[in-house]
Structure formats: structure tokens, C-alpha cells
Biopython code that builds the backbone (N, CA, C, O; Angstrom):
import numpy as np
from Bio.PDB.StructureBuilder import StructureBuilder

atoms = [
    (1, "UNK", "N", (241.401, 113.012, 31.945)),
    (1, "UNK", "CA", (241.840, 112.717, 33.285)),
    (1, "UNK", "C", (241.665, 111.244, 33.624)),
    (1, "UNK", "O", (242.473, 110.649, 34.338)),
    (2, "UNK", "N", (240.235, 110.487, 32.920)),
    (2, "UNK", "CA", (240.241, 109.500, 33.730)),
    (2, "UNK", "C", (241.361, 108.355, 32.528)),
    (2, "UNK", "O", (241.434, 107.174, 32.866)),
    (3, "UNK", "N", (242.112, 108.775, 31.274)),
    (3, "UNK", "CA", (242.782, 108.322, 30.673)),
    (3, "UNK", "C", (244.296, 108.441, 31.373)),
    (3, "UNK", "O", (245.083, 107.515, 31.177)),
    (4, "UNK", "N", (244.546, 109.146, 31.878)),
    (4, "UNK", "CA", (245.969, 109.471, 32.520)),
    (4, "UNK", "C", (245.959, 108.320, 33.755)),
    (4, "UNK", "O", (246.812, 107.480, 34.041)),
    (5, "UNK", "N", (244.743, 108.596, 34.332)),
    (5, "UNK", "CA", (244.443, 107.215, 35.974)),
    (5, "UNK", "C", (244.536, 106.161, 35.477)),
    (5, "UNK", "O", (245.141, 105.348, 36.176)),
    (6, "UNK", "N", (244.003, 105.619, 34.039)),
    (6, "UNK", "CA", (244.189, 104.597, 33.537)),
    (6, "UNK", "C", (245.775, 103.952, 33.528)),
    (6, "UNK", "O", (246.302, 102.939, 33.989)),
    (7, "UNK", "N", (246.298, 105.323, 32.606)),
    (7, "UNK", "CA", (247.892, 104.653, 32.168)),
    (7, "UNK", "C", (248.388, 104.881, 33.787)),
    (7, "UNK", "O", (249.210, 104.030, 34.125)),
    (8, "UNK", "N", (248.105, 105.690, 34.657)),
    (8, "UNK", "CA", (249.226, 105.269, 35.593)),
    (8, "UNK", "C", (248.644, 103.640, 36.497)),
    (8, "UNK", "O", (249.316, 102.726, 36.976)),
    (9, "UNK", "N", (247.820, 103.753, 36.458)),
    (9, "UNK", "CA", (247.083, 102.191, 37.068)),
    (9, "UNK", "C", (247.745, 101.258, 36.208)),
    (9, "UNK", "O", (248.048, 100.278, 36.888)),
    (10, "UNK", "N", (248.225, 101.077, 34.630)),
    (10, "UNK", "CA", (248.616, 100.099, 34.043)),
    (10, "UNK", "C", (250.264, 100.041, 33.977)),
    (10, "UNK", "O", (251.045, 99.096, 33.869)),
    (11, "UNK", "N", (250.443, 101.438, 34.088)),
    (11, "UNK", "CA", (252.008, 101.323, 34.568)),
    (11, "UNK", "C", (252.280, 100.427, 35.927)),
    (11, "UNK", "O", (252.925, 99.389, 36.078)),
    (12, "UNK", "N", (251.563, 101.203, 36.818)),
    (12, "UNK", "CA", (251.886, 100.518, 37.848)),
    (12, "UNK", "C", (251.372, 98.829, 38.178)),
    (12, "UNK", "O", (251.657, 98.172, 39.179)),
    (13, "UNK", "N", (250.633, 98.448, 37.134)),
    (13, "UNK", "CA", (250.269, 97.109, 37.748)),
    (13, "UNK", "C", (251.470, 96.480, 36.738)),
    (13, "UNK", "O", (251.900, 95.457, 37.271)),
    (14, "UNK", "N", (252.082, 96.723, 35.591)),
    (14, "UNK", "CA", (253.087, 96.181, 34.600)),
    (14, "UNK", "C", (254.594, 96.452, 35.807)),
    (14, "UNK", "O", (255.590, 95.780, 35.541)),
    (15, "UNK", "N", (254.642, 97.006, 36.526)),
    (15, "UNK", "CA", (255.824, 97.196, 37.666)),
    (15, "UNK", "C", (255.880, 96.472, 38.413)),
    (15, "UNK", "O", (256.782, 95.641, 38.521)),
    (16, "UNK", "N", (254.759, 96.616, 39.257)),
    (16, "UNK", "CA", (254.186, 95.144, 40.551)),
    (16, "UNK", "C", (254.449, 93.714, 39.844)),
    (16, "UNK", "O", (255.207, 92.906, 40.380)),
    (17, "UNK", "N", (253.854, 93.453, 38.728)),
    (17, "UNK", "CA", (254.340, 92.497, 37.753)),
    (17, "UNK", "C", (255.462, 92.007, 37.660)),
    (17, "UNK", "O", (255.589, 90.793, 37.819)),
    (18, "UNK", "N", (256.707, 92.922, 37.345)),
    (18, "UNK", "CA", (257.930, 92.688, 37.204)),
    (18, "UNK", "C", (258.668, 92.501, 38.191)),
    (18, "UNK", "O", (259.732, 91.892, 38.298)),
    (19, "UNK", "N", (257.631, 93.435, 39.411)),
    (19, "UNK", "CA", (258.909, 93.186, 40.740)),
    (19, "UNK", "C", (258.139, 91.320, 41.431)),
    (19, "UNK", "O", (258.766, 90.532, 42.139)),
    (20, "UNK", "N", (257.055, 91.177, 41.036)),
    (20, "UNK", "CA", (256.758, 90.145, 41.707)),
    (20, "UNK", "C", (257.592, 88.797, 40.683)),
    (20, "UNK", "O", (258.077, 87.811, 41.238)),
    (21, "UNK", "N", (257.631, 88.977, 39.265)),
    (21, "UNK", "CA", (258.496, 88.172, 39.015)),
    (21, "UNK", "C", (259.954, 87.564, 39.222)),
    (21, "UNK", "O", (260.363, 86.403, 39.192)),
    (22, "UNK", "N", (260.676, 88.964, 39.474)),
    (22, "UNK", "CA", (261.685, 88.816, 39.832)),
    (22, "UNK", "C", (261.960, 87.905, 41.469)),
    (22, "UNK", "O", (262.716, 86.967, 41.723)),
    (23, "UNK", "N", (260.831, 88.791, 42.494)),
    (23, "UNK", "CA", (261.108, 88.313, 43.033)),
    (23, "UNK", "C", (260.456, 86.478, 43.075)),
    (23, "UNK", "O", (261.047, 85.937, 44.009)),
    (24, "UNK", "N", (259.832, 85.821, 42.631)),
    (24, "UNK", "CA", (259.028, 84.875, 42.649)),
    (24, "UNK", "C", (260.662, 83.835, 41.597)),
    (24, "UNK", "O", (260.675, 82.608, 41.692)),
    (25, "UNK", "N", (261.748, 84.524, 40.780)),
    (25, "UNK", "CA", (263.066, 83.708, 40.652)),
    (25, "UNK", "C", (263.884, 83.689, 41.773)),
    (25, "UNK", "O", (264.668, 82.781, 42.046)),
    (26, "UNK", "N", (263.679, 84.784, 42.476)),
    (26, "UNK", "CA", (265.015, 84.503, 44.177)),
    (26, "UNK", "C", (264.365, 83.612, 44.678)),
    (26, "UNK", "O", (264.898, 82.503, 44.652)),
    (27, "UNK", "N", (262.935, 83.728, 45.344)),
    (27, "UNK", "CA", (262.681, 82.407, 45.693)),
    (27, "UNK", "C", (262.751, 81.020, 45.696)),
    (27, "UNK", "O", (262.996, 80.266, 46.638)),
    (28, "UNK", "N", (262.422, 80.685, 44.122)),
    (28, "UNK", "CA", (263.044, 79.254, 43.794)),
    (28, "UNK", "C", (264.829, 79.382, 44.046)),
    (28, "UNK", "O", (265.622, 78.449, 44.169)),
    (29, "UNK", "N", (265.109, 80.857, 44.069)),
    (29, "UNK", "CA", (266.917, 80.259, 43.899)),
    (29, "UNK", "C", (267.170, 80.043, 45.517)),
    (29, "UNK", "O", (268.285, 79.642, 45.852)),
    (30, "UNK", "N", (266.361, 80.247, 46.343)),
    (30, "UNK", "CA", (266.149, 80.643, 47.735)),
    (30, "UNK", "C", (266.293, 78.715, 48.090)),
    (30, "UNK", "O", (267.226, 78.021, 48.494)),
    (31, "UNK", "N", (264.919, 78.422, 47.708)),
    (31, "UNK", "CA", (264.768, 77.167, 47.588)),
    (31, "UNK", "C", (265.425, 75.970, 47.578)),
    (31, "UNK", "O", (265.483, 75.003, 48.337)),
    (32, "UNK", "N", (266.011, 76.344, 46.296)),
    (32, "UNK", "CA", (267.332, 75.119, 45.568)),
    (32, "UNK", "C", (268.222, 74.900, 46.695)),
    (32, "UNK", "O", (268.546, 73.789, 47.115)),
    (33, "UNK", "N", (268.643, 76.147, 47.214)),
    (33, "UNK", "CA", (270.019, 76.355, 47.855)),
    (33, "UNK", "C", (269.678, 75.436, 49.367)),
    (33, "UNK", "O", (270.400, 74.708, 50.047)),
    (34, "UNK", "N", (268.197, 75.872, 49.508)),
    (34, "UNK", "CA", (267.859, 75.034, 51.188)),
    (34, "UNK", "C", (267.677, 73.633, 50.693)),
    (34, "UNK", "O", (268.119, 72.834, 51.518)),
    (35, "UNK", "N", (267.162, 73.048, 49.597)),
    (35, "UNK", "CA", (267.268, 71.991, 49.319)),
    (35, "UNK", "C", (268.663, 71.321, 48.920)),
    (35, "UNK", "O", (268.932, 70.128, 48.784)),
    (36, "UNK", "N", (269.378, 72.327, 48.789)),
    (36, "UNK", "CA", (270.736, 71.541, 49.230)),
    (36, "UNK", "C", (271.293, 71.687, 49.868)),
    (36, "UNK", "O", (272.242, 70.908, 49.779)),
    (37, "UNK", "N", (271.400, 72.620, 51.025)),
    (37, "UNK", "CA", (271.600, 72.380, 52.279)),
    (37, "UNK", "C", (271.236, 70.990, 53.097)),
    (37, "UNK", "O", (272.008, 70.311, 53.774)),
    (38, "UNK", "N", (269.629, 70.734, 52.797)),
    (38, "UNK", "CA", (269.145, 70.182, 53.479)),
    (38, "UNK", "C", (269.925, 68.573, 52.995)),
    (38, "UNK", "O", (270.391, 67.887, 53.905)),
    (39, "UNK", "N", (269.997, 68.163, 51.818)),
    (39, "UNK", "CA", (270.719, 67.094, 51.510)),
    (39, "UNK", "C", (271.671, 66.904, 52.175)),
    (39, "UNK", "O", (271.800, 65.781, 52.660)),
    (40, "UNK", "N", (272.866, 68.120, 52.488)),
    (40, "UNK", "CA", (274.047, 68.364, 52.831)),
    (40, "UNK", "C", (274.089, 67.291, 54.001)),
    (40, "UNK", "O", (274.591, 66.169, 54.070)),
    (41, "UNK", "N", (273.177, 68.273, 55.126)),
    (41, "UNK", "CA", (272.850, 68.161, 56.462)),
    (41, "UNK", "C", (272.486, 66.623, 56.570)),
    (41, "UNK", "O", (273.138, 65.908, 57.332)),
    (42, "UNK", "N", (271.570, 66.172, 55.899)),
    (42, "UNK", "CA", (271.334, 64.631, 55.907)),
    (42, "UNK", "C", (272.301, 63.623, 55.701)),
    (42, "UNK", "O", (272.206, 62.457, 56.085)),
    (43, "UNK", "N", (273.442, 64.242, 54.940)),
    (43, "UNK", "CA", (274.586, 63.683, 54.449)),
    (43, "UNK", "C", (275.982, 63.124, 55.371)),
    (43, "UNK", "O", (276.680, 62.111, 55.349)),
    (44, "UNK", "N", (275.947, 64.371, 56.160)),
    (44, "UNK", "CA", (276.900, 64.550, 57.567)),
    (44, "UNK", "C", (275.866, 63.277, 58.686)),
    (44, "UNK", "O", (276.450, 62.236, 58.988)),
    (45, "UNK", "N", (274.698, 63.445, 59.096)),
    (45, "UNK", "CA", (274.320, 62.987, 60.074)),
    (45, "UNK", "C", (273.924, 61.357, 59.469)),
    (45, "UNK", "O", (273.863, 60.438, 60.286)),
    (46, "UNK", "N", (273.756, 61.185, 58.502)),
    (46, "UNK", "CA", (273.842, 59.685, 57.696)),
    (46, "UNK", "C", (275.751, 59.018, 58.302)),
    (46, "UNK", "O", (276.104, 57.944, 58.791)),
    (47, "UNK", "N", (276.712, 60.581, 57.854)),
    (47, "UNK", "CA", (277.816, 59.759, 58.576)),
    (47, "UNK", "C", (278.076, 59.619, 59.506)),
    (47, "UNK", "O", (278.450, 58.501, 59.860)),
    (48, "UNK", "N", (278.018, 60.642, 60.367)),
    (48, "UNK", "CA", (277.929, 60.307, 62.172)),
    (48, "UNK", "C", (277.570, 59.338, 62.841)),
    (48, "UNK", "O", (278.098, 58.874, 63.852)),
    (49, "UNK", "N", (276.119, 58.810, 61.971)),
    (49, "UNK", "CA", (275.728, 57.337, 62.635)),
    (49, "UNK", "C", (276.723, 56.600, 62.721)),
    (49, "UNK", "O", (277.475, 56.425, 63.680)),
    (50, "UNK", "N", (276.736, 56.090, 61.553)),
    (50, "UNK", "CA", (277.411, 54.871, 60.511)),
    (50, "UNK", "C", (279.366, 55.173, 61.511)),
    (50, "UNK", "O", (280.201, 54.408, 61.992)),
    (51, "UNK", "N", (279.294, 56.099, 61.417)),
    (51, "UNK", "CA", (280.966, 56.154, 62.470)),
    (51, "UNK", "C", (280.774, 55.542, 63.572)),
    (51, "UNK", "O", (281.380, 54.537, 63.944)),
    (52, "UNK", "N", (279.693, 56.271, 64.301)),
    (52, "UNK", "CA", (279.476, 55.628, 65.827)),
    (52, "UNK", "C", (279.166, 54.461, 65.562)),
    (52, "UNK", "O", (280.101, 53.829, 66.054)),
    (53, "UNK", "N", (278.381, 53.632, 65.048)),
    (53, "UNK", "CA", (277.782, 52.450, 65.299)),
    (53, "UNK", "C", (279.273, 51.251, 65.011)),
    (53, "UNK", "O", (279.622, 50.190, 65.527)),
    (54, "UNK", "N", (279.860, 52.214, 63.825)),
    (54, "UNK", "CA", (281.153, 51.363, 63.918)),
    (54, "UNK", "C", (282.146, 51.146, 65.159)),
    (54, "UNK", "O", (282.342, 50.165, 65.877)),
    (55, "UNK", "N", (282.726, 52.498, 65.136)),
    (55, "UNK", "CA", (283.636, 52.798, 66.622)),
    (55, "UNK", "C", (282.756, 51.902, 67.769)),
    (55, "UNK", "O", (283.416, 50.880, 67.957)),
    (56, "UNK", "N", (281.750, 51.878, 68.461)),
    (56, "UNK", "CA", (281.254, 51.835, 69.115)),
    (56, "UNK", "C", (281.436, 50.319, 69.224)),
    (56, "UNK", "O", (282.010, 49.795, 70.178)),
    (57, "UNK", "N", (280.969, 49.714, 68.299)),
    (57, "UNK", "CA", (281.128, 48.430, 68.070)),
    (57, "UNK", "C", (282.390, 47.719, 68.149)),
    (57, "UNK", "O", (282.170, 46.578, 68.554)),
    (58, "UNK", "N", (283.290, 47.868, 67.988)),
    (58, "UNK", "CA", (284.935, 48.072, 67.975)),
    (58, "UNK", "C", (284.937, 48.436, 69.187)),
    (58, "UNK", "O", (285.175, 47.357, 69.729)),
    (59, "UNK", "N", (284.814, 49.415, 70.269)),
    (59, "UNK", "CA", (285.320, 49.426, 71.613)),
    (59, "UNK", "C", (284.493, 48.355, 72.327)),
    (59, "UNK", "O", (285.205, 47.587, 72.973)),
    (60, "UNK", "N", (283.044, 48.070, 72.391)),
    (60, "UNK", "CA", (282.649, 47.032, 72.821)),
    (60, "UNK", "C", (283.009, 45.922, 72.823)),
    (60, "UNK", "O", (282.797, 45.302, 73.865)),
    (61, "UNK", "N", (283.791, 45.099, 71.535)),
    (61, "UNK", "CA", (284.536, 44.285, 71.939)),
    (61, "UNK", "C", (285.993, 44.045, 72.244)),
    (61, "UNK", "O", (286.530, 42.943, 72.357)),
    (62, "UNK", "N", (286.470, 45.048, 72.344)),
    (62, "UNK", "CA", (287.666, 45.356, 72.941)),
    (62, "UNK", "C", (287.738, 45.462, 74.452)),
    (62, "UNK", "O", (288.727, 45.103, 75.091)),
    (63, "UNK", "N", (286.416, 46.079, 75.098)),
    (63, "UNK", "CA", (286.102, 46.022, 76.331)),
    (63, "UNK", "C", (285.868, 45.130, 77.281)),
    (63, "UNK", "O", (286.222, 45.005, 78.454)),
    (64, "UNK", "N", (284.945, 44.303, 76.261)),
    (64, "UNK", "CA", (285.029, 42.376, 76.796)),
    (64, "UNK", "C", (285.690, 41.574, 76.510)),
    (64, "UNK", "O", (285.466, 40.433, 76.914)),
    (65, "UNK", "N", (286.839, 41.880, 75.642)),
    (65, "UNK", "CA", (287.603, 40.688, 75.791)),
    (65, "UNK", "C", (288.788, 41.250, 76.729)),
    (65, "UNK", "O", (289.684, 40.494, 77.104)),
    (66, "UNK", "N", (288.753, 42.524, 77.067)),
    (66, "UNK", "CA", (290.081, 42.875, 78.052)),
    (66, "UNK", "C", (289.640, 42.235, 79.156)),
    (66, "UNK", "O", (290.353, 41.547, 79.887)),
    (67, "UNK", "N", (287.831, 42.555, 79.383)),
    (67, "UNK", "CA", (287.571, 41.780, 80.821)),
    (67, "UNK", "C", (287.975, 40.643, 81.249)),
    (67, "UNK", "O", (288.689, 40.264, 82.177)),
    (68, "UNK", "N", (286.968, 39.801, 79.795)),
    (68, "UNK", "CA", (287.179, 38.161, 79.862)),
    (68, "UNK", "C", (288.459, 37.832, 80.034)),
    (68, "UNK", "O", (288.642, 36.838, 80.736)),
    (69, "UNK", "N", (289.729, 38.555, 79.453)),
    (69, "UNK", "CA", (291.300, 38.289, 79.902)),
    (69, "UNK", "C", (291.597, 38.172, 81.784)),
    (69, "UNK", "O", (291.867, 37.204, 82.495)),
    (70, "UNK", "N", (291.375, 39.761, 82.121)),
    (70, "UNK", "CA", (291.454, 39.953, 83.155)),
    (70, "UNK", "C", (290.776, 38.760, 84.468)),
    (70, "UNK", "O", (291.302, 38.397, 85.520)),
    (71, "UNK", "N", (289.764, 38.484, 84.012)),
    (71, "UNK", "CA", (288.921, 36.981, 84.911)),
    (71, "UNK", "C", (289.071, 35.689, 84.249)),
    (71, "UNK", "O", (289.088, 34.631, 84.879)),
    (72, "UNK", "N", (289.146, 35.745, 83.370)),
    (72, "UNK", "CA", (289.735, 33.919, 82.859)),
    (72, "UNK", "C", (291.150, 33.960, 83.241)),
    (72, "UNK", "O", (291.497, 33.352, 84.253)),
    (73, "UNK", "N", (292.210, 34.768, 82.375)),
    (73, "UNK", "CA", (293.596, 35.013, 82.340)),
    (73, "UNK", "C", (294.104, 34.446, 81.188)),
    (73, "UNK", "O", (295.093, 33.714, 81.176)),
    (74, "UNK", "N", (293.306, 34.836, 79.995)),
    (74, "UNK", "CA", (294.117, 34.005, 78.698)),
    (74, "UNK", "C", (294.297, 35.225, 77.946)),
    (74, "UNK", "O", (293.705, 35.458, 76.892)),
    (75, "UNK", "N", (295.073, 35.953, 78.470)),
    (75, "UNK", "CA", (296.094, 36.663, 78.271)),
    (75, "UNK", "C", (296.689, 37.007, 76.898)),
    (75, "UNK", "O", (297.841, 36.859, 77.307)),
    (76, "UNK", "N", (296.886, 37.382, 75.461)),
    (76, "UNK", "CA", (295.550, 38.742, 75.290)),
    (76, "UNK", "C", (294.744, 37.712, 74.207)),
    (76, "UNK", "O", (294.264, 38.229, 73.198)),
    (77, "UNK", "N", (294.614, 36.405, 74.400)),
    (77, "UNK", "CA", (293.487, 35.950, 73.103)),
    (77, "UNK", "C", (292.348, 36.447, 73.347)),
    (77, "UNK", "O", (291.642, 36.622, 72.354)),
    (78, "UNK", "N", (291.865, 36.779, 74.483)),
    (78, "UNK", "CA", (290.178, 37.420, 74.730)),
    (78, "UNK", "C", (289.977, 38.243, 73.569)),
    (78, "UNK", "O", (289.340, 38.147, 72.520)),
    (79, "UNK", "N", (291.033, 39.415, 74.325)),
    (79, "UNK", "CA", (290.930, 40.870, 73.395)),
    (79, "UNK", "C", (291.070, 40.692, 72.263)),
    (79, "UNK", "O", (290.217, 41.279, 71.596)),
    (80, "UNK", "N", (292.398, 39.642, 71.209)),
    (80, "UNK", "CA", (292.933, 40.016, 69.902)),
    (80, "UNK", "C", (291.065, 39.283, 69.254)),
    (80, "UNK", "O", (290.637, 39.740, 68.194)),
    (81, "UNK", "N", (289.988, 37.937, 70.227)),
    (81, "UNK", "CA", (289.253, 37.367, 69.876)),
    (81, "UNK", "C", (288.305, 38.112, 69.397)),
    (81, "UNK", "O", (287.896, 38.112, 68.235)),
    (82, "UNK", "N", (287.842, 38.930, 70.518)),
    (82, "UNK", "CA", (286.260, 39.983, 70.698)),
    (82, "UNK", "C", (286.696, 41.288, 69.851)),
    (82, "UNK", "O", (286.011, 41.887, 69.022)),
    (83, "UNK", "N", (288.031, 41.577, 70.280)),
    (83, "UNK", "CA", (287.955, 42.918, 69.030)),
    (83, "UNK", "C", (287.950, 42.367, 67.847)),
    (83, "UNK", "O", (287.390, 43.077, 67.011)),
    (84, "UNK", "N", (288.373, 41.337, 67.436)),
    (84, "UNK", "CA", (288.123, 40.604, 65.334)),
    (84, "UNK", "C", (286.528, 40.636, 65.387)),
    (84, "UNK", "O", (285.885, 41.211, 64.508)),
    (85, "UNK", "N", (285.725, 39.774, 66.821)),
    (85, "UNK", "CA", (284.194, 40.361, 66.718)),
    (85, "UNK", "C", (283.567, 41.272, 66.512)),
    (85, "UNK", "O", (282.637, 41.424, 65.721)),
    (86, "UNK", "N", (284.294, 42.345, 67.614)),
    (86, "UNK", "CA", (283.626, 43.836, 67.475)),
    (86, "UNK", "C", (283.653, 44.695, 65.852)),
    (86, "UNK", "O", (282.818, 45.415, 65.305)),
    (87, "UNK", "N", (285.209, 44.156, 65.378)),
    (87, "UNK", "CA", (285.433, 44.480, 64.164)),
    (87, "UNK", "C", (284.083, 44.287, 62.700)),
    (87, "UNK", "O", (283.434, 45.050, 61.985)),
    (88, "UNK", "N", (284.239, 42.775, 62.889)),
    (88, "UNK", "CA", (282.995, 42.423, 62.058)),
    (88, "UNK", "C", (281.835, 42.479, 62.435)),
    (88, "UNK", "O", (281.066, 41.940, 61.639)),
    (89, "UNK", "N", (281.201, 43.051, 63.627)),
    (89, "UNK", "CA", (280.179, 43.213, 64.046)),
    (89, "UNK", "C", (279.551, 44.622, 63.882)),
    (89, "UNK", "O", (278.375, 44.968, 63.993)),
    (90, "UNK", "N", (280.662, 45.336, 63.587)),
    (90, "UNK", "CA", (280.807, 46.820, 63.051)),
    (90, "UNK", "C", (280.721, 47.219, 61.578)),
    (90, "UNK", "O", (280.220, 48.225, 61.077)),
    (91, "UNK", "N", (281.227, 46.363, 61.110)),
    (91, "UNK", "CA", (281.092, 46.407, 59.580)),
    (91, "UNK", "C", (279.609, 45.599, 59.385)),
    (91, "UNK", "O", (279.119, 45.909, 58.299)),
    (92, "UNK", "N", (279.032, 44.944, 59.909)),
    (92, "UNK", "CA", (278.175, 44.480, 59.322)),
    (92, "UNK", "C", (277.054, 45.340, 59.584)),
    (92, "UNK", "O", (276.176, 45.489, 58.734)),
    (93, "UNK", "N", (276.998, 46.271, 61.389)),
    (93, "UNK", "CA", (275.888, 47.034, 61.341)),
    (93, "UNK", "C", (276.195, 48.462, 60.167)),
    (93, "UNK", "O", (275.316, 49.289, 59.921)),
    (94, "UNK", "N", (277.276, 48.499, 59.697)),
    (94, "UNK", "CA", (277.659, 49.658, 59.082)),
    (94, "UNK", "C", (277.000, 49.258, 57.476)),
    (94, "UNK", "O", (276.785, 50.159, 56.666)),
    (95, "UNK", "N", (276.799, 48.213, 57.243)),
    (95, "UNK", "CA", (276.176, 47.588, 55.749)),
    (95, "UNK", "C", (274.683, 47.171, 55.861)),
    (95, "UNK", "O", (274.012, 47.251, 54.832)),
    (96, "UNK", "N", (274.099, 46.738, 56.994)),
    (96, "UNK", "CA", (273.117, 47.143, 57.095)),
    (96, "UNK", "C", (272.413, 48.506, 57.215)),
    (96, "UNK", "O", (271.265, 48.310, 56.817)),
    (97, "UNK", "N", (272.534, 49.594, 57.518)),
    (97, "UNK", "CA", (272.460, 50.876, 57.996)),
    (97, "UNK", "C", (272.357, 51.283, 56.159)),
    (97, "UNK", "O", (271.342, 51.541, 55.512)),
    (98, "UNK", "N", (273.350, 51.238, 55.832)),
    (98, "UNK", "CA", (273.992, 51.917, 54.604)),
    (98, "UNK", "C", (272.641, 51.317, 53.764)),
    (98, "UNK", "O", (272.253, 52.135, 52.930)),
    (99, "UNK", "N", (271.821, 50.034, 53.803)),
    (99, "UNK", "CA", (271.443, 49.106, 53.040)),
    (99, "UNK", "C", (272.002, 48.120, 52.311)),
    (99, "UNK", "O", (271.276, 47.342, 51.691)),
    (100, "UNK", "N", (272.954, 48.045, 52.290)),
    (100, "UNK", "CA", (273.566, 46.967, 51.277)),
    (100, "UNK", "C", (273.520, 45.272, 51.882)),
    (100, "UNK", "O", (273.558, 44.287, 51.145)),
    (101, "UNK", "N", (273.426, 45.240, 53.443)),
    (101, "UNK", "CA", (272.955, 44.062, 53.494)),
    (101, "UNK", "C", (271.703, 43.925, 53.740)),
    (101, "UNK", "O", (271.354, 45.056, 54.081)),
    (102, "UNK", "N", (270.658, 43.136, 53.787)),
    (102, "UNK", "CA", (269.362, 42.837, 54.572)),
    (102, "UNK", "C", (269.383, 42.644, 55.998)),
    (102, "UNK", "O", (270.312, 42.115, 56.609)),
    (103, "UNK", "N", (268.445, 43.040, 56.446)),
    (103, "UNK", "CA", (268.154, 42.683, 57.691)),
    (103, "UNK", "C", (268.035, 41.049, 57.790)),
    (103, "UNK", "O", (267.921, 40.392, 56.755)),
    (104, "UNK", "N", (268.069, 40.338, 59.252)),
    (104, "UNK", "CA", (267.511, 39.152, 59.189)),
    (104, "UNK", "C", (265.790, 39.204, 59.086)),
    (104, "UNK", "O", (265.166, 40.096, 59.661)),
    (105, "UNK", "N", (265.333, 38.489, 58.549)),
    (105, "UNK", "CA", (263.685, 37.735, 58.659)),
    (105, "UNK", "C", (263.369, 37.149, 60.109)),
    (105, "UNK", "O", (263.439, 35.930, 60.260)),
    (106, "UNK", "N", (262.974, 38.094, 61.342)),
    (106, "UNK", "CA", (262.416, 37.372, 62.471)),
    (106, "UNK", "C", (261.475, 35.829, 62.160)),
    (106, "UNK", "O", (261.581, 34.904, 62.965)),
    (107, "UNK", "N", (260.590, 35.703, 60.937)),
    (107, "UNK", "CA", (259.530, 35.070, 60.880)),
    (107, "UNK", "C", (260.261, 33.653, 59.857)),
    (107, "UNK", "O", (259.718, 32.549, 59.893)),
    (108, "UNK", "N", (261.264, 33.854, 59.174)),
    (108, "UNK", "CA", (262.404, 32.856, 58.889)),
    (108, "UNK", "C", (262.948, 31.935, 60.020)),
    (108, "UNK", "O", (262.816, 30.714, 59.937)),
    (109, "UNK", "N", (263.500, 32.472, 60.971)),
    (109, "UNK", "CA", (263.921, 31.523, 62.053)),
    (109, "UNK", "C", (262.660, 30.815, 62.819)),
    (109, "UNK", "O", (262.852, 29.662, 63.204)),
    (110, "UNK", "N", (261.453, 31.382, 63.057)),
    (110, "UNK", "CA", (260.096, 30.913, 63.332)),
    (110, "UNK", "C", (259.862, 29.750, 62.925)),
    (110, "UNK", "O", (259.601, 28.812, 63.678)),
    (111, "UNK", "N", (259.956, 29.649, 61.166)),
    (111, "UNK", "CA", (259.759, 28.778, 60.733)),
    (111, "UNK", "C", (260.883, 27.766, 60.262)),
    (111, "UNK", "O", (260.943, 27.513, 59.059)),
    (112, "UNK", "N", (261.674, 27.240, 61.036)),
    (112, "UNK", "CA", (262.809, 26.925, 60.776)),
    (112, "UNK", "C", (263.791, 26.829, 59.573)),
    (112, "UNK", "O", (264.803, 26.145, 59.420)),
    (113, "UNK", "N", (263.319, 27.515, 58.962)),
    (113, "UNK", "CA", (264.746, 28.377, 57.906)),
    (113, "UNK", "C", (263.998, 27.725, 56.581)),
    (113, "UNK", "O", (264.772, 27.159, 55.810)),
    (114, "UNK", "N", (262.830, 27.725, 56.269)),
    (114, "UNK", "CA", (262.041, 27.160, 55.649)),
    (114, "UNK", "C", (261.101, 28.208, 54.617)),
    (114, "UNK", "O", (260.220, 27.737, 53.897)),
]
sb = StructureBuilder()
sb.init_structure("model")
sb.init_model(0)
sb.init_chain("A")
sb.init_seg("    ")
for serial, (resi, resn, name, xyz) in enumerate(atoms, 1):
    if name == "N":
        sb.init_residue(resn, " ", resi, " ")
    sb.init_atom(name, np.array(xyz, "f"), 0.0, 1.0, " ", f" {name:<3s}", serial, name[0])
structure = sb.get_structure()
């Protein structure tokens, strides 16, 4: 009798075994999948910035040079001026952001470019 309690105690711990393995592979596959989700997700909101900061940049100077037209009256050089600004002012926060350019050195201009 106490040989039969044995084998069913070793059956059953060789079962628990197998089901905990199995399940202990969904997990990591559980895993992978949120870890690439999660890339995904970082991926989209990395572009959302980088759009807005562009667009954004681009209507801002489109906005002041329609003004500056409207109250000086030089009629449309403001706008065709400040939007070529806003333009490159957009691309450049869009290359900083991204990394590809550097930031400026606050402590460079301090020391006069030295």
C-alpha cells in the first residue's frame, strides 16, 4: 500500500512537472510578444512627436510671417520668409530629437566659442 502512494505521488509530481513546464514556455512566448508590443508602442509615439514638433514648427512660422505681412505690409515676403524658417527650424528639431544632430553646448557660448 505504502508502494502504490508512492507511485501515485511520483506520477503525480512527473505531471505537475510537465504541466508547469509547458506552462513556464507560454509565458516566455507571453513575454516576447509584450516585448514587442511594447517596442511597437514606443515606435508610433517616437513618431507622433517628431510629426508634431515638425508640423508645429511649420505653422508657427507661417503664422508670423502672415502677421508680420498683415502689420508691416510686405506682402507675402514675411510668410514665403518665416515659413523657409519654420521649415528649417522643423527639420532641425526633428534631427535633434531623432539624435543625429547634437544639441548646442550652453557652457560653449559661456566661454566664447573656445
Amino acid at each position: 500500500m505504502a508502494e502504490d502512494r508512492e507511485e501515485s505521488l511520483e506520477k503525480r509530481r512527473a505531471q505537475l512537472e510537465a504541466e508547469l513546464a509547458t506552462r513556464r514556455v507560454e509565458a516566455g512566448k507571453e513575454e516576447a510578444i509584450e516585448a514587442s508590443a511594447e517596442a511597437s508602442r514606443k515606435g508610433y509615439a517616437q513618431a507622433m512627436k517628431l510629426s508634431s514638433e515638425f508640423i508645429s514648427a511649420i505653422v508657427v512660422g507661417a503664422v508670423l510671417g502672415y502677421l508680420f505681412d498683415r502689420f508691416v505690409g510686405t506682402t507675402p515676403w514675411g510668410l514665403i520668409v518665416l515659413l523657409l524658417l519654420g521649415f528649417c527650424a522643423g527639420v532641425l528639431n526633428v534631427l535633434r530629437a531623432a539624435g543625429r544632430v547634437a544639441k548646442p553646448d550652453p557652457t560653449e557660448h559661456r566661454n566664447g566659442g573656445k
